[in-house]
C-alpha positions in Angstrom: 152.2 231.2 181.0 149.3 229.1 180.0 146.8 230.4 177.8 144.1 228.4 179.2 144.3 228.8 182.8 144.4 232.6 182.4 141.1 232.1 180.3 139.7 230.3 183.5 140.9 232.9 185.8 139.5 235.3 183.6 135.9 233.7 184.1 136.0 233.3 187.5 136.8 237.0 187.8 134.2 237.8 185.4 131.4 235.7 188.0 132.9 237.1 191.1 132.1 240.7 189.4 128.6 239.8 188.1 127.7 237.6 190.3 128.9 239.9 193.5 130.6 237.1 195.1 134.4 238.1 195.3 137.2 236.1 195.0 138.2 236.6 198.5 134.6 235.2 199.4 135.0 232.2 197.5 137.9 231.6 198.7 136.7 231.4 202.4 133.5 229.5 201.6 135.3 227.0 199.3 138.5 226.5 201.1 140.5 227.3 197.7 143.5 229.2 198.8 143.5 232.6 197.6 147.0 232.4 196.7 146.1 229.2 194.5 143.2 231.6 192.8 145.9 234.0 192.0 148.2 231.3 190.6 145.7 231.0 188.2 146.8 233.6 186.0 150.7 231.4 185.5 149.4 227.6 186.1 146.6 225.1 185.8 144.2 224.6 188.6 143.6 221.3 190.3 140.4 220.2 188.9 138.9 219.6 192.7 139.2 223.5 193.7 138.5 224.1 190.3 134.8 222.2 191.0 134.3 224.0 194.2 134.8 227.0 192.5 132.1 226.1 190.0 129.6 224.8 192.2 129.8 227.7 194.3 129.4 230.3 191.3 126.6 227.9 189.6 127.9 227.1 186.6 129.7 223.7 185.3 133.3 222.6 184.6 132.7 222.7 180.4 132.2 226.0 181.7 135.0 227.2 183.2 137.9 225.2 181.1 136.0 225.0 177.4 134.1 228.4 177.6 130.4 226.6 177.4 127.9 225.3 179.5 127.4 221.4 179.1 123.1 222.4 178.5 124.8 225.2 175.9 123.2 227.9 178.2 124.7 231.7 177.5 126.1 234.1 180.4 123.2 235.6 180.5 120.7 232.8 180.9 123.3 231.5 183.5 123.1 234.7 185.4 119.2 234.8 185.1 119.2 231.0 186.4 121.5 232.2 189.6 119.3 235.1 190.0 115.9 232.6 190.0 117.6 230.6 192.2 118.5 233.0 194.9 114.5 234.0 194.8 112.4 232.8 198.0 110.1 229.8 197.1 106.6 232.0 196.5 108.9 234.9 194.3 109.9 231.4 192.3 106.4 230.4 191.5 105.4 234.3 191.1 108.2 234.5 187.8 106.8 231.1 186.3 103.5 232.1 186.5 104.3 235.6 184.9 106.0 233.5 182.0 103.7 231.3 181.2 101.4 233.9 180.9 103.1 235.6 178.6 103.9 232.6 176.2 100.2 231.8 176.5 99.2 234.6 175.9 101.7 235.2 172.8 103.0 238.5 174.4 106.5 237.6 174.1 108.9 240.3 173.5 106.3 243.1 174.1 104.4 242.3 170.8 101.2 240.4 171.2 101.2 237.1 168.5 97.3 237.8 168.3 97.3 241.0 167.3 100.4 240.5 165.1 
């Protein structure tokens, strides 16, 4: 049993739960077998399904075999980047113009910079 390809399985299940994409899912959109997902648990993958399976979850190879994202985003950016991404074009420009306000207006965090 290796260590590291359970760690991977263990991410992928971790997206497929937060993400709402199962397993079964990505393994009909990506062509990865789901038997091969499950072998996961007791072997390495194949680094091509292995990049399938990252591009369709969003997030990078470092990822999935080192535990980090090549930029050094956290889960939780990562998941707020999928969720931006999913947004229709207008929604998009809607959440960058609500940021921006905020950092220019020093409201970040719910305490105003001005009036700190």
């Amino acid at each position: 049993m290796d260590i590291l390809s359970i760690a991977i399985w263990e991410k992928l299940s971790n997206l497929a739960k937060t993400q709402k994409k199962p397993l079964k899912m990505a393994s009909k959109i990506t062509g990865v077998s789901e038997g091969a997902i499950s072998g996961w648990k007791k072997s390495f993958p194949t680094v091509d399904n292995l990049a399938y399976l990252a591009e369709y979850y969003g997030v990078t190879l470092d990822y999935l075999v080192m535990g980090k994202d090549a930029a050094g985003f956290s889960q939780e950016e990562r998941d707020l980047i999928t969720k931006y991404r999913s947004l229709p074009k207008n929604d998009k420009k809607n959440v960058r113009a609500l940021v921006d306000s905020m950092i220019q207006s020093g409201d970040v965090g719910g305490k105003s910079a001005k009036a700190g």
